[in-house]
C-alpha positions as CSV (number, residue, x, y, z in Angstrom):
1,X,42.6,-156.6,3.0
2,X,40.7,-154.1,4.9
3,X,41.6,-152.7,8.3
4,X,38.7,-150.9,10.2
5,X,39.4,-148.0,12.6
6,X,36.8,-146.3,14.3
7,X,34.3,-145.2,11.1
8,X,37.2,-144.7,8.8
9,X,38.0,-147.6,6.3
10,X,41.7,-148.5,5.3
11,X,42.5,-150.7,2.4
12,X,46.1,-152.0,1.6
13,X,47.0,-153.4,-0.8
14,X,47.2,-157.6,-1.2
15,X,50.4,-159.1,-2.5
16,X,50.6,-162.3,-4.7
17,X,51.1,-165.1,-2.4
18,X,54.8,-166.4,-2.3
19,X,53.6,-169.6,-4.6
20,X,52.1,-168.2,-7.3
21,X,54.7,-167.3,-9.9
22,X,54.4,-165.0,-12.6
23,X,53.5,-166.5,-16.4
24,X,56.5,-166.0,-18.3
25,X,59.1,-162.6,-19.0
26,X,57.6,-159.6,-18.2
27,X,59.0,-157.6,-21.2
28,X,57.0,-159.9,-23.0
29,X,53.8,-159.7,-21.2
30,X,54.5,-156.0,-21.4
31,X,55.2,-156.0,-25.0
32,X,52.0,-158.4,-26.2
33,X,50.0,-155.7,-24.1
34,X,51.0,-152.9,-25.8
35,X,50.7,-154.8,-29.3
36,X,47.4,-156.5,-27.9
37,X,46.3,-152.4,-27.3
38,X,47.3,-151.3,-31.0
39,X,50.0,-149.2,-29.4
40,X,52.0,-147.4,-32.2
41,X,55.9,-147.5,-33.1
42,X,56.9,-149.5,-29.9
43,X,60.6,-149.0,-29.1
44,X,62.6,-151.5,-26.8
45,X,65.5,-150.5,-24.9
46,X,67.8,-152.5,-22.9
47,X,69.1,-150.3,-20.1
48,X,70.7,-153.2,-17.8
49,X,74.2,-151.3,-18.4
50,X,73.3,-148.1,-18.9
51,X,71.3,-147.4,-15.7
52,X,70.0,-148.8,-12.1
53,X,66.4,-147.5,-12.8
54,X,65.7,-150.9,-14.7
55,X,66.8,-153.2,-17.1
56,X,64.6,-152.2,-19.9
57,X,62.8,-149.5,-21.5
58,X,59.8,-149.5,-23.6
59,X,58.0,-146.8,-25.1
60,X,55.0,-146.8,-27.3
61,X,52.5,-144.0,-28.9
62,X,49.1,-143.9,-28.9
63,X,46.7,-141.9,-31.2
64,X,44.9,-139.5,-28.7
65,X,44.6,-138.8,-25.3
66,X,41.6,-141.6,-24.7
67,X,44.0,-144.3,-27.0
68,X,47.1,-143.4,-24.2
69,X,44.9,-143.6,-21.5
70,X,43.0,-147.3,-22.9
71,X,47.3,-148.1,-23.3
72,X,47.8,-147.9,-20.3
73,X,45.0,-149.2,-18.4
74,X,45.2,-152.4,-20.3
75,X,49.0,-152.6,-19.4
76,X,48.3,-151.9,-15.7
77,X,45.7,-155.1,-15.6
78,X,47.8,-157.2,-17.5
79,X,50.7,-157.1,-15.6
80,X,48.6,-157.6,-12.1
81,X,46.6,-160.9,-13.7
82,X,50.0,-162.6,-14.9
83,X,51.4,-162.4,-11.5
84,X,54.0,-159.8,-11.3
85,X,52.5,-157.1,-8.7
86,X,51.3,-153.5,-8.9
87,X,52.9,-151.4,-11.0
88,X,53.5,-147.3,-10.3
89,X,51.8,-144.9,-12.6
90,X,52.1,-141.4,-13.3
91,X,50.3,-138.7,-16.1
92,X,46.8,-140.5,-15.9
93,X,45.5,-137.5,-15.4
94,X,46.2,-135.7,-18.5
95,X,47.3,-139.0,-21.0
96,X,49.9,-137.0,-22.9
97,X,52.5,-139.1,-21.6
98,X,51.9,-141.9,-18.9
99,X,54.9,-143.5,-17.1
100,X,54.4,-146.9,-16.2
101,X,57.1,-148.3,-13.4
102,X,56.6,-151.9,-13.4
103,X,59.8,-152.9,-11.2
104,X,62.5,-154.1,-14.2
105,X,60.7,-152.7,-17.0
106,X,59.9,-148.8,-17.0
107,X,57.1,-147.8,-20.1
108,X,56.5,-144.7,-21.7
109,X,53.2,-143.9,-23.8
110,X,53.0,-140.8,-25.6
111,X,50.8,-139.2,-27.7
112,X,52.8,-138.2,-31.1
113,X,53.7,-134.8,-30.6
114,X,54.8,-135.3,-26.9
115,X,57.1,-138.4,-28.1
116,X,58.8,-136.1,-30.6
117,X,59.1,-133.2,-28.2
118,X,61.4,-135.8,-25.5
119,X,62.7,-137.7,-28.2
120,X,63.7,-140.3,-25.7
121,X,64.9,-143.1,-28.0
122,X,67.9,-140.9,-28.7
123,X,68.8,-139.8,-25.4
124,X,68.5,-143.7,-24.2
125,X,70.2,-145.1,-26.6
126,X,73.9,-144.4,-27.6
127,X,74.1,-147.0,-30.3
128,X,71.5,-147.0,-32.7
129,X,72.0,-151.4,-32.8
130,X,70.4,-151.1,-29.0
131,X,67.2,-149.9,-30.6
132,X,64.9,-153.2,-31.2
């Protein structure tokens, strides 16, 4: 929807009408995605307990900058066309690690080197049995 004021143009953003329901579980929309990109050594985490961020966590590596960056834009258009709204993202700019809020499901892509730096996997999970 566009508002016009004066000269200026303001666009906000559409929601999904109430009707159309998302296809399926969107860790697994999420998940295919990241598979579907060739996304490296992806890591599930479920968080329900552990934390009020979200329920799960993913995280993923890709092989450069430009394969972090093609990650994520292909997760970001995936989860709009099944149906489950805008996700947040941050680190676009840069593509050494992009954060991908999508509501219950919070996604990391790293490159390599910046995954290993974090190490979030061990900080996330206590019990090793959590990681999928």
């Amino acid at each position: 929807m566009t508002l016009h004021s004066g000269e200026a143009h303001v666009s906000s953003p559409t929601q999904p009408s109430l009707d159309v329901a998302p296809k399926g579980n969107l860790i697994d929309a999420i998940l295919s995605s990241l598979d579907a990109s060739k996304a490296e050594e992806i890591v599930s985490l479920d968080i329900a307990g552990k934390s009020s961020l979200a329920d799960f966590m993913v995280i993923a590596s890709g092989r450069s900058h430009r394969h972090v960056g093609a990650i994520a834009d292909h997760l970001l258009r995936d989860i709009k066309e099944l149906g489950f709204g805008n996700a947040r993202i941050e680190g676009q700019t840069h593509c050494d690690w992009v954060l991908i809020d999508a509501g219950d499901v919070i996604v990391h892509v790293f490159r390599p080197e910046v995954r290993g730096f974090y190490n979030l996997e061990k900080m996330w999970s206590a019990d090793a049995n959590d990681v999928q």
